[in-house]
C-alpha positions in Angstrom: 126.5 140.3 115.5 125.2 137.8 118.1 122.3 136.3 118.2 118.9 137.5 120.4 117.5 135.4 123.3 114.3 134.0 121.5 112.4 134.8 124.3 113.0 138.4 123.5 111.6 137.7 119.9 108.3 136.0 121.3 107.6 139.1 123.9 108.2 141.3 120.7 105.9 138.9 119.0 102.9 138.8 122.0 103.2 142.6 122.1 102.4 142.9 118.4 99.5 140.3 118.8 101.4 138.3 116.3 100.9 135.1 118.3 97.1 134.9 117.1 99.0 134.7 113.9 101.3 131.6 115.3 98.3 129.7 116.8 96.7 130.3 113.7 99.3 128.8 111.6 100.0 125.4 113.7 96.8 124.7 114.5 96.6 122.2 111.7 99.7 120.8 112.9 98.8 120.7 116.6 95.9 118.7 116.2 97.4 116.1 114.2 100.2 115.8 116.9 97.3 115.2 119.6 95.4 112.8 117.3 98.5 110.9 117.0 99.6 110.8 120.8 96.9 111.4 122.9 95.2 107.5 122.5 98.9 106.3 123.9 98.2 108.0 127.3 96.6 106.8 130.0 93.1 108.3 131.3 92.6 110.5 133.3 95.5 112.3 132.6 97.8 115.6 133.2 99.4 117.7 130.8 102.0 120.5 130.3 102.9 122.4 127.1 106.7 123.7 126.8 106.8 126.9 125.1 103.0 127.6 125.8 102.9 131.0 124.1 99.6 132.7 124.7 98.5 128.7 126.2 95.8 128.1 123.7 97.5 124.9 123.3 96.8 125.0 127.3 92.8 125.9 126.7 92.2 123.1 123.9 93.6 120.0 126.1 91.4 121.3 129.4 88.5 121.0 127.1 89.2 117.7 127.0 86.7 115.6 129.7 90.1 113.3 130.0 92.6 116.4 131.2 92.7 116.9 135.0 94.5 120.0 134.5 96.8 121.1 131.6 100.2 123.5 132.7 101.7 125.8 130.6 105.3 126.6 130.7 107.2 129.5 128.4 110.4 131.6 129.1 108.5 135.0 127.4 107.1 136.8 130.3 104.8 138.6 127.6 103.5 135.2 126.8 102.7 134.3 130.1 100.9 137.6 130.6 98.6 136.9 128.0 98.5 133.0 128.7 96.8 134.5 132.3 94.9 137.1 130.7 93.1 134.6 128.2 92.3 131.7 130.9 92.5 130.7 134.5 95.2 127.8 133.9 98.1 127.6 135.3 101.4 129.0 133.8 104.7 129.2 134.6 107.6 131.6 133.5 110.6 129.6 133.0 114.2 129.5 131.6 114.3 125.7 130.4 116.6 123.2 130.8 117.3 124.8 134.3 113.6 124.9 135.7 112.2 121.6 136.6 108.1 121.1 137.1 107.0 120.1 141.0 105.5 117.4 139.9 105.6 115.0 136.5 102.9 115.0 133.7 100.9 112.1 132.2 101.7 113.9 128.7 104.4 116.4 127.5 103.3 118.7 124.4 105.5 120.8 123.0 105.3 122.7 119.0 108.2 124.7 117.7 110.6 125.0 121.0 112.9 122.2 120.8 115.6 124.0 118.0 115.7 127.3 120.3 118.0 125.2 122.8 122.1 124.7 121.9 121.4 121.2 123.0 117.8 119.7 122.4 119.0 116.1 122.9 120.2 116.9 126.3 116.3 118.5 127.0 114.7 115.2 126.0 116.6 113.3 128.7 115.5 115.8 131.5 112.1 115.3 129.9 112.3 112.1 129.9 113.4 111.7 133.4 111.8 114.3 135.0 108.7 115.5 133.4 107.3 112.4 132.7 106.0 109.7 134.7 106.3 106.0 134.4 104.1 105.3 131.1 103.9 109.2 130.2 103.8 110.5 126.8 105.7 112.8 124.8 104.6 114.1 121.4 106.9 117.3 119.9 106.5 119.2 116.8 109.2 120.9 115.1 109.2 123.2 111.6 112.8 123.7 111.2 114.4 120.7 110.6 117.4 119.5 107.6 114.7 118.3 105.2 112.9 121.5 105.6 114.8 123.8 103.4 112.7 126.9 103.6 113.7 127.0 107.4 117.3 127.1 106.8 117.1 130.8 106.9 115.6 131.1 109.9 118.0 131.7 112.3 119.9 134.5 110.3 116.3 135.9 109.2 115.4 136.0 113.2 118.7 136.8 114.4 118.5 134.0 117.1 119.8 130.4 117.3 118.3 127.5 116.0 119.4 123.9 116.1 119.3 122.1 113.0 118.7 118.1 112.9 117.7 116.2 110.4 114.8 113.5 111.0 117.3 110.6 111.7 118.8 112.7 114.0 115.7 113.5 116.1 114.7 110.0 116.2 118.3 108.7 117.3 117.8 112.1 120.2 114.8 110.4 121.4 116.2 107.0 121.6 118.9 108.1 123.3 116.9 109.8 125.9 115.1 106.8 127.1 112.0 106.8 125.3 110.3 103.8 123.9 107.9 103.4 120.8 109.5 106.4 118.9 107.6 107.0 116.0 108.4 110.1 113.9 105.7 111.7 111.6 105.4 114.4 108.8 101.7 116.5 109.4 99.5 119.8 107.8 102.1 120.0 104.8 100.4 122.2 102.2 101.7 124.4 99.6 105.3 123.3 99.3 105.3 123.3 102.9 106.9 119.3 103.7 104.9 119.2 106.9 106.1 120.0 110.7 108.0 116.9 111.9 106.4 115.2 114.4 108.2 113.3 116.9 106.5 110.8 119.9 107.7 108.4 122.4 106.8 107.0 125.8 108.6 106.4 129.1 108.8 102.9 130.0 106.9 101.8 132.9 109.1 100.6 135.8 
């Protein structure tokens, strides 16, 4: 049987409200990955969040006095739906790697979209290159991962693909791309949960 588009699976999610359920759940993890990248950018800044969801992620960094504006991107049109509904931010529907942002961002977010893609390593160039500007910031978060065993199931559990790296092979991903400063983190593990791994890195100033 072949695998679903995992956009499909988050509309069937946002129809079923069951994103209240994923902001819930990485909130703990979010935050740690903004208290760990957010004093490497430069203020004032801009922002964008790949795979926004419902762009809470979105409403949390325009609170921020710092954030000029704050851009949310996803490729489930039910997302976006809600993402307008709940705020007045902007949000774009998008099939990634193929759609590129007008203009670059001061600071990339991005929590659990990475894996979806057949080639990740090849999204953190483009990121890299053309998402970010000169000094920009990248911090990503990412649940299934080799030393995460529970999420080795995922994919079959989900019926969608998911692509599996271990934390040496993020890191190496993000070197490769360009980025400087890497640092790779482990955050909110609880209950024999390891933690969502947490990468960050900057682009070099010309």
């Amino acid at each position: 049987m072949s695998t679903r588009p995992a956009t499909e699976l988050f509309s069937e999610w946002a129809t079923k409200n069951k994103d209240e359920g994923m902001e819930r759940g990485h909130a703990a993890s979010v935050k740690a990955m903004l208290d760990l990248a957010l004093p490497r950018v430069n203020k004032p800044y801009s922002a964008v969040d790949v795979g926004c969801g419902n762009g809470w992620v979105c409403r949390a960094l325009e609170s921020h006095e710092t954030c000029l504006r704050a851009v949310g991107v996803d490729g489930s049109e039910a997302m976006i739906e809600k993402a307008k509904a709940l705020g007045d931010g902007e949000f774009h529907l998008a099939v990634l790697p193929q759609w590129k942002p007008a203009t670059a961002f001061d600071f990339l977010h991005s929590m659990e979209f990475l894996y979806y893609l057949h080639d990740p390593a090849a999204m953190l160039k483009i990121i890299h290159d053309e998402w970010l500007k000169d000094a920009g910031v990248m911090v990503a978060g990412v649940d299934h991962y080799l030393e995460n065993e529970d999420s080795h199931g995922w994919p079959e559990a989900l019926n969608v693909h998911m692509t599996m790296l271990s934390e040496a092979q993020w890191k190496d991903a993000m070197i490769a791309a360009g980025f400087t400063d890497v640092e790779m983190h482990r955050v909110a593990a609880k209950d024999g949960f390891i933690g969502t791994l947490v990468m960050i890195g900057t682009k070099a100033s010309n």
